[in-house]
C-alpha positions in Angstrom: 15.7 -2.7 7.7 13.4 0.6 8.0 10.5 1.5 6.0 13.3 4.6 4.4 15.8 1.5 3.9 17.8 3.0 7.1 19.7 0.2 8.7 19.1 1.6 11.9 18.0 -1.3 14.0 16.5 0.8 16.8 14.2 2.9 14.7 10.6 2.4 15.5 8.3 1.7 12.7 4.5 2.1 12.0 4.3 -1.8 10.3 6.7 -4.5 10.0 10.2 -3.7 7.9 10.4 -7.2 7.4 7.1 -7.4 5.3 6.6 -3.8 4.0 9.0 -1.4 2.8 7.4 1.8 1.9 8.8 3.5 -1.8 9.1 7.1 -1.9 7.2 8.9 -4.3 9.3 11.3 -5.6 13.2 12.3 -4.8 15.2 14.0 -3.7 13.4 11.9 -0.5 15.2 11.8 2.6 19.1 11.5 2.3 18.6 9.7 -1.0 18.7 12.4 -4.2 17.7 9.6 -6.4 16.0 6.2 -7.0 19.3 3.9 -7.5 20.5 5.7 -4.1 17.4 4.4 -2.8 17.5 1.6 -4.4 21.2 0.6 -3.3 20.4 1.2 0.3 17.6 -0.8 0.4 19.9 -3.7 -1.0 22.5 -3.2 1.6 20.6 -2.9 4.5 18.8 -6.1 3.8 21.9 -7.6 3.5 21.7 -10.9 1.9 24.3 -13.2 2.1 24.1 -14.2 -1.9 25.1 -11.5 -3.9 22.0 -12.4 -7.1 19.6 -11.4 -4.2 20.9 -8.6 -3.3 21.3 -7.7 -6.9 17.5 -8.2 -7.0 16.3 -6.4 -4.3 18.4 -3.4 -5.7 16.8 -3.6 -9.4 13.0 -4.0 -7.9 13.7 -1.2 -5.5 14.7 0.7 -8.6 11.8 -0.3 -10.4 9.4 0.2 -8.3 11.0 4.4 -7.1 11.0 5.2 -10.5 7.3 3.7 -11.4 4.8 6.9 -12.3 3.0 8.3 -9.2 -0.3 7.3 -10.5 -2.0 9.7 -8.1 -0.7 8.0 -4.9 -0.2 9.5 -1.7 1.8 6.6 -0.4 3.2 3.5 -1.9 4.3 -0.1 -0.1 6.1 -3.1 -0.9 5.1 -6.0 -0.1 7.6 -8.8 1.2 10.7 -6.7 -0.4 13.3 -9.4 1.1 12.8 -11.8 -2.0 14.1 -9.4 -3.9 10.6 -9.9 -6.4 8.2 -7.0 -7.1 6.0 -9.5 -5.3 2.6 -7.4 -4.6 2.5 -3.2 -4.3 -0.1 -1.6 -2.6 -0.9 2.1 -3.5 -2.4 4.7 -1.0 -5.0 7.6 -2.5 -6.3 10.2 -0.3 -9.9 11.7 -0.8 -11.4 14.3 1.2 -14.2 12.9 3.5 -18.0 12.8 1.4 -20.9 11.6 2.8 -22.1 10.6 -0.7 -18.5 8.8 -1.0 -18.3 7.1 2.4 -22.2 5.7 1.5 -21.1 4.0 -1.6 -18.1 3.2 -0.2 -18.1 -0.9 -0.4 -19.1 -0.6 -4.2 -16.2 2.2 -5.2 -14.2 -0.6 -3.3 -15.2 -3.5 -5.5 -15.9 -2.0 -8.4 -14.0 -3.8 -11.6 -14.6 -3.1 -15.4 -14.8 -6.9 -15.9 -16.2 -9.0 -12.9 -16.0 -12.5 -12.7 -16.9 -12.9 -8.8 -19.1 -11.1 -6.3 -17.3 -8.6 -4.1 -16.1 -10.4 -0.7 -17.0 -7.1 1.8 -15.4 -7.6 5.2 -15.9 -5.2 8.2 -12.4 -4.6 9.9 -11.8 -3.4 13.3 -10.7 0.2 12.7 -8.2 0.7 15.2 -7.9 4.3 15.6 -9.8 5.2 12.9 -13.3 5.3 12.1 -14.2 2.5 10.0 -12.4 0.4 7.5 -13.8 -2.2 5.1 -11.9 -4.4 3.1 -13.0 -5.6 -0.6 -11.6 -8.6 -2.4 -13.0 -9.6 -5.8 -11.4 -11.1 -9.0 -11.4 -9.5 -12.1 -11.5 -11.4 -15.9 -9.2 -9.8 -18.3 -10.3 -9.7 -21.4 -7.8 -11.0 -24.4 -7.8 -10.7 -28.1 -6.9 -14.3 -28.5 -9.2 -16.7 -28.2 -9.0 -18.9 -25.2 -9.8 -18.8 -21.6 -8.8 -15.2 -20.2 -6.7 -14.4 -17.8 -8.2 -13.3 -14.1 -6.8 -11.3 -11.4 -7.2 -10.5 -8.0 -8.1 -7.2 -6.4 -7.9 -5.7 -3.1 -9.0 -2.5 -1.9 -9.4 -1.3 1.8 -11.0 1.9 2.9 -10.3 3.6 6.0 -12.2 6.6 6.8 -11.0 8.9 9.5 -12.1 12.3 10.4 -11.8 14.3 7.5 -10.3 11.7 5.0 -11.2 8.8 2.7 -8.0 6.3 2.5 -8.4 3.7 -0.1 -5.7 1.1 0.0 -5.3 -0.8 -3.6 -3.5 -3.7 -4.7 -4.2 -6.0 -8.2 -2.2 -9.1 -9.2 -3.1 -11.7 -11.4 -0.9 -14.0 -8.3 -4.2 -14.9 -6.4 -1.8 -17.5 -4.0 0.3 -14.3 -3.3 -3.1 -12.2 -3.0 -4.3 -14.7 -0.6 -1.2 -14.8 1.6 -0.7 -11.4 1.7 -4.7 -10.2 2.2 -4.3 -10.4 6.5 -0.9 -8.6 6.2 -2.6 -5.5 4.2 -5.6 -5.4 7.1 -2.7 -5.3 9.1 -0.6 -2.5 7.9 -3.8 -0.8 7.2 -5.3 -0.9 10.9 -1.8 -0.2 11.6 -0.6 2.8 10.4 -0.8 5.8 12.3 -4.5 8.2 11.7 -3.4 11.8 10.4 -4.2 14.4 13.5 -5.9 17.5 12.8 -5.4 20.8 13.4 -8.2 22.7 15.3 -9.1 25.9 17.0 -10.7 25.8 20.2 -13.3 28.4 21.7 -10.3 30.6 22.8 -9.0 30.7 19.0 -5.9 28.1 20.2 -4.5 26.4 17.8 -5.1 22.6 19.0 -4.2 18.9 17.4 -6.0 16.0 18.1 
């Protein structure tokens, strides 16, 4: 299954279909004019043999295209094949700040109500220039009395040449957060760096 929810099996994709599908953001998108079109795609291209599954996969896909924007760029789901909204990462774009990129690890890990130091791990960047990856867990507060419930947060940043990319995911799962922590640096390092438009000394137009 493709990242669109094309049952092509010869496309070529940017991160594994069988661990990340990626939601579109807005419709029409693609061939689909809507979010159940999407959404019924995506259940017949995974193609489950038991017909609940399927029926799940098709009301999280729905869930999840018609889920506010929330300022995204991009949007992934992780592990779509159980048919649970299991984990979702969200994508937000900034344009590259020195004054951003040095406070980078603490926009990462920042969380209105701490109950952990930040864990700040320095990725191999692949083609970018740098990416860092902070995990932390958050307390949430309650109004009844009682121990309060925490949660997990992950955010990686990835700066390329004239971009900030901060990756996010929060789940009060921390075994899910856990398992699925390598497979975000993945699809992170992963994913292809936007290319640039330049002009060279001749006043060429030239991508790198």
């Amino acid at each position: 299954m493709s990242a669109s929810g094309s049952p092509d099996p010869d496309a070529v994709h940017d991160f594994d279909p069988e661990l990340w599908i990626e939601v579109p953001l807005g419709f029409p998108a693609e061939e689909f004019d809507s979010a159940e079109a999407w959404a019924r795609q995506i259940a017949e291209s995974a193609a489950p043999a038991d017909a609940a599954v399927r029926e799940r996969i098709e009301t999280g896909a729905a869930t999840l295209a018609s889920a506010p924007r929330g300022g995204a760029a991009r949007r992934f789901w992780f592990f779509p094949l159980s048919g649970e909204v299991t984990a979702i990462v969200d994508c937000f774009r900034l344009p590259r700040d020195s004054r951003l990129e040095d406070s980078l690890e603490e926009i990462l890990g920042h969380v209105d109500a701490p109950s952990t130091d930040p864990v700040v791990t320095q990725l191999d960047p692949g083609a970018a220039m740098r990416v860092v990856r902070v995990a932390r867990i958050g307390r949430a507060e309650t109004a009844e009395e009682g121990p309060s419930a925490v949660y997990g947060v992950i955010r990686l940043g990835r700066v390329t040449e004239r971009e900030i990319e901060i990756f996010e995911t929060v789940n009060d799962d921390l075994t899910t957060m856990g398992y699925m922590m390598d497979q975000l640096d993945r699809l992170v390092i992963d994913l292809p760096v936007p290319e640039y438009e330049s002009v060279d000394d001749r006043g060429e137009a030239r991508t790198r």
